[in-house]
C-alpha positions as a Markdown table, in Angstrom:
| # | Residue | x | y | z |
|---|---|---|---|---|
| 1 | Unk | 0.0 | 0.0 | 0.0 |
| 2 | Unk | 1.4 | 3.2 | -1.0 |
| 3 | Unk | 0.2 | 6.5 | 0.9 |
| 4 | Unk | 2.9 | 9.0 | -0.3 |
| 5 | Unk | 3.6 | 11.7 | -2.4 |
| 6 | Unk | 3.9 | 10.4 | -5.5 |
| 7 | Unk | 0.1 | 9.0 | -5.0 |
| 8 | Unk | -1.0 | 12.7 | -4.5 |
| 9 | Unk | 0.8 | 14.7 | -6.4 |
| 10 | Unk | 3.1 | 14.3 | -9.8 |
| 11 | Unk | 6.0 | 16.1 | -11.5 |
| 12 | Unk | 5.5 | 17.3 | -15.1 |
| 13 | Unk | 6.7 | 19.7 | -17.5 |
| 14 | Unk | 5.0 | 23.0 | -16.5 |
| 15 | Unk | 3.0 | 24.3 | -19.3 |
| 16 | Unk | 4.1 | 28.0 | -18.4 |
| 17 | Unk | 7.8 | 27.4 | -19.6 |
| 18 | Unk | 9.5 | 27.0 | -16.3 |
| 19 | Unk | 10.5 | 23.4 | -16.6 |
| 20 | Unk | 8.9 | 21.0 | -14.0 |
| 21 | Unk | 6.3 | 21.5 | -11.7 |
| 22 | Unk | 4.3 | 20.0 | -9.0 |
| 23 | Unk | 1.2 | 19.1 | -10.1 |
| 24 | Unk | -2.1 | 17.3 | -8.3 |
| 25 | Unk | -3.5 | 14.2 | -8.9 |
| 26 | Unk | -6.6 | 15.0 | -6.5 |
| 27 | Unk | -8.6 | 18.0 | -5.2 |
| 28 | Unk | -6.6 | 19.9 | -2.5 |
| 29 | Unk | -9.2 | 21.8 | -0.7 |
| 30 | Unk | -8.4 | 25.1 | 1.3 |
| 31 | Unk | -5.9 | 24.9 | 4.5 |
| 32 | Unk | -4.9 | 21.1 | 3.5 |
| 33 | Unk | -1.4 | 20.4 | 3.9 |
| 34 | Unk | -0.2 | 19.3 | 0.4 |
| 35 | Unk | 3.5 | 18.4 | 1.1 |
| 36 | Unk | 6.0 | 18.2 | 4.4 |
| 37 | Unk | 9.3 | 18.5 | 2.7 |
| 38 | Unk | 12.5 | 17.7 | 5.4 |
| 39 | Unk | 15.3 | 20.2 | 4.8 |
| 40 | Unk | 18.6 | 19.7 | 4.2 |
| 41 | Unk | 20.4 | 22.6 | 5.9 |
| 42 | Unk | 23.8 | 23.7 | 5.2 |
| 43 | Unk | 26.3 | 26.7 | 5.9 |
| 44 | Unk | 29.5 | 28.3 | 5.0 |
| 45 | Unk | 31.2 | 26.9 | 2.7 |
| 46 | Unk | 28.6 | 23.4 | 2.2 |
| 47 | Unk | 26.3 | 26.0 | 1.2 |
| 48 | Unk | 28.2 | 27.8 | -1.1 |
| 49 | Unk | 29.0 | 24.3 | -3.1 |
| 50 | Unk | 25.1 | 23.3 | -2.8 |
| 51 | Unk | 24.5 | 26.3 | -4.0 |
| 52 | Unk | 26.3 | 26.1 | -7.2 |
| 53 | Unk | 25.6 | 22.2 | -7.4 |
| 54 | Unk | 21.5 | 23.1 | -7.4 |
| 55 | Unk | 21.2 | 26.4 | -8.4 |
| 56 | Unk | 17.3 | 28.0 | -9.2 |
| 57 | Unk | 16.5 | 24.7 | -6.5 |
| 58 | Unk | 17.8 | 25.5 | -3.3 |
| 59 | Unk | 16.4 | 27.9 | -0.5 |
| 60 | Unk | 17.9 | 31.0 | 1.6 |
| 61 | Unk | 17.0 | 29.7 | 4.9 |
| 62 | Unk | 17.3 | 31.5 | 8.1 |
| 63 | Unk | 20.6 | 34.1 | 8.0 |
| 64 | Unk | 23.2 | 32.4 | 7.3 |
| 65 | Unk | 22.3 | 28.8 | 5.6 |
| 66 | Unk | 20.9 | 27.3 | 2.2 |
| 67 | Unk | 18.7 | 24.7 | 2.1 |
| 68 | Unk | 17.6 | 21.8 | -0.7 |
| 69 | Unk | 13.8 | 20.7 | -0.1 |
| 70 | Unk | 13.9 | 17.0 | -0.7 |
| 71 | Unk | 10.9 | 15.3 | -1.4 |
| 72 | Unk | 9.3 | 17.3 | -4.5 |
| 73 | Unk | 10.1 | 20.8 | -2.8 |
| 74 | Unk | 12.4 | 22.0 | -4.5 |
| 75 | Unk | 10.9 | 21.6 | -7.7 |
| 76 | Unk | 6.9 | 24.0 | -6.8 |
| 77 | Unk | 7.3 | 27.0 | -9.4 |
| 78 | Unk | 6.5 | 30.4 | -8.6 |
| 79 | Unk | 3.8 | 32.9 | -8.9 |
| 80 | Unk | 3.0 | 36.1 | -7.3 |
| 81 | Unk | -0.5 | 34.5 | -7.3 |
| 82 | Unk | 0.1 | 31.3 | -5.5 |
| 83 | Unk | -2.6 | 28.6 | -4.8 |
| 84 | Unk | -0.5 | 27.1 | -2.2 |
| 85 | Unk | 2.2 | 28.5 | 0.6 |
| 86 | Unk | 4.7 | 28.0 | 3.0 |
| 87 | Unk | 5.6 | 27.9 | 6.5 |
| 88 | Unk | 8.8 | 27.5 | 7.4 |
| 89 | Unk | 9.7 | 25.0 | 10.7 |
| 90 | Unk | 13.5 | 24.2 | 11.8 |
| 91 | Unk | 14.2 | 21.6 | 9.0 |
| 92 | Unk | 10.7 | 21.2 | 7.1 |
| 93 | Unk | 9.4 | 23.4 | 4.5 |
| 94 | Unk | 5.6 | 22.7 | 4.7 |
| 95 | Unk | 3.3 | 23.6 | 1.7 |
| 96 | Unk | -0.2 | 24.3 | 2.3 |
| 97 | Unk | -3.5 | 25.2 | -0.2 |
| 98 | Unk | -4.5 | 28.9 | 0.0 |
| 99 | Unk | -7.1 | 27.7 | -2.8 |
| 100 | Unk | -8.9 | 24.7 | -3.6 |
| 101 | Unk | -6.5 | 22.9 | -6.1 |
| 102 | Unk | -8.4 | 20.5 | -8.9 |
| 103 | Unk | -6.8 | 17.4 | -10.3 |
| 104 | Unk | -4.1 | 18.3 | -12.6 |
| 105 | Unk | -3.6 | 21.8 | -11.7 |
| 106 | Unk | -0.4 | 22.9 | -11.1 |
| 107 | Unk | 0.5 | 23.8 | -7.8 |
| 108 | Unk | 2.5 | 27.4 | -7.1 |
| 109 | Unk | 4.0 | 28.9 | -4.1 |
| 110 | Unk | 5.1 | 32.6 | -3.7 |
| 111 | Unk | 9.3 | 32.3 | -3.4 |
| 112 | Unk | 9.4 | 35.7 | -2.2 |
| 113 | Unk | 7.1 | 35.4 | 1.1 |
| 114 | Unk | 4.7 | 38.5 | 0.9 |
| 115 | Unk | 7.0 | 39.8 | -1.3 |
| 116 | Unk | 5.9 | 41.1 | -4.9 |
| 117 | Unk | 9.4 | 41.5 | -6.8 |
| 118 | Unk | 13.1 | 40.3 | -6.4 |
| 119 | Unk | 12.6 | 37.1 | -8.0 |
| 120 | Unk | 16.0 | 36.1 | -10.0 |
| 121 | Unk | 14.4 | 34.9 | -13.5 |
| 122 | Unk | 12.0 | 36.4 | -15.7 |
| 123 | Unk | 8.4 | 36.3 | -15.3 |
| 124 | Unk | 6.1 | 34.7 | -18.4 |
């Protein structure tokens, strides 16, 4: 029996031009937690290295670190008009539906918080 991710959700190419996405393979309804995605935390110099190694995929996380979302975290693309959104614990990133999400609807988090600009790429 198989209760994880990859029975709720699915990675695909994003039909917005941003390479992969998250996608779901149910209704997410309102406040339902769609992933829990451990952290893997690094500083100084490990950072710098991940950095490089999984650049446009890792995570500024608290001052000082970077930080790879494992599961499919690292690979939710961006919108300034999210459906989903994160909270931030110690060493998960946990993604959450701010909308009710339809089966095969791509799933989209906000990178920059609140935040309405500073994003590194161009926007389609």
């Amino acid at each position: 029996m198989s209760d994880g991710i990859s029975t709720r959700l699915r990675v695909a190419e994003s039909p917005t031009g941003a390479g992969r996405g998250v996608f779901a393979r149910h209704r997410i309804d309102v406040g339902e937690e769609i992933e829990r995605c451990p952290m893997l935390i690094v500083d100084g110099e490990r950072a710098e290295a991940l950095t490089l190694g999984a650049d446009g995929y890792v995570f500024g996380w608290g001052t000082d670190s970077t930080a790879l979302a494992l599961g499919y975290g690292s690979l939710y693309n961006h919108s300034y008009r999210p459906n989903a959104e994160t909270l931030e614990t110690p060493d998960e990133l946990v993604i959450t539906a701010l909308h009710r999400i339809e089966p095969g609807e791509e799933i989209f988090i906000n990178y920059m918080g609140t935040a309405q600009d500073g994003v590194w790429f161009d926007l389609l």
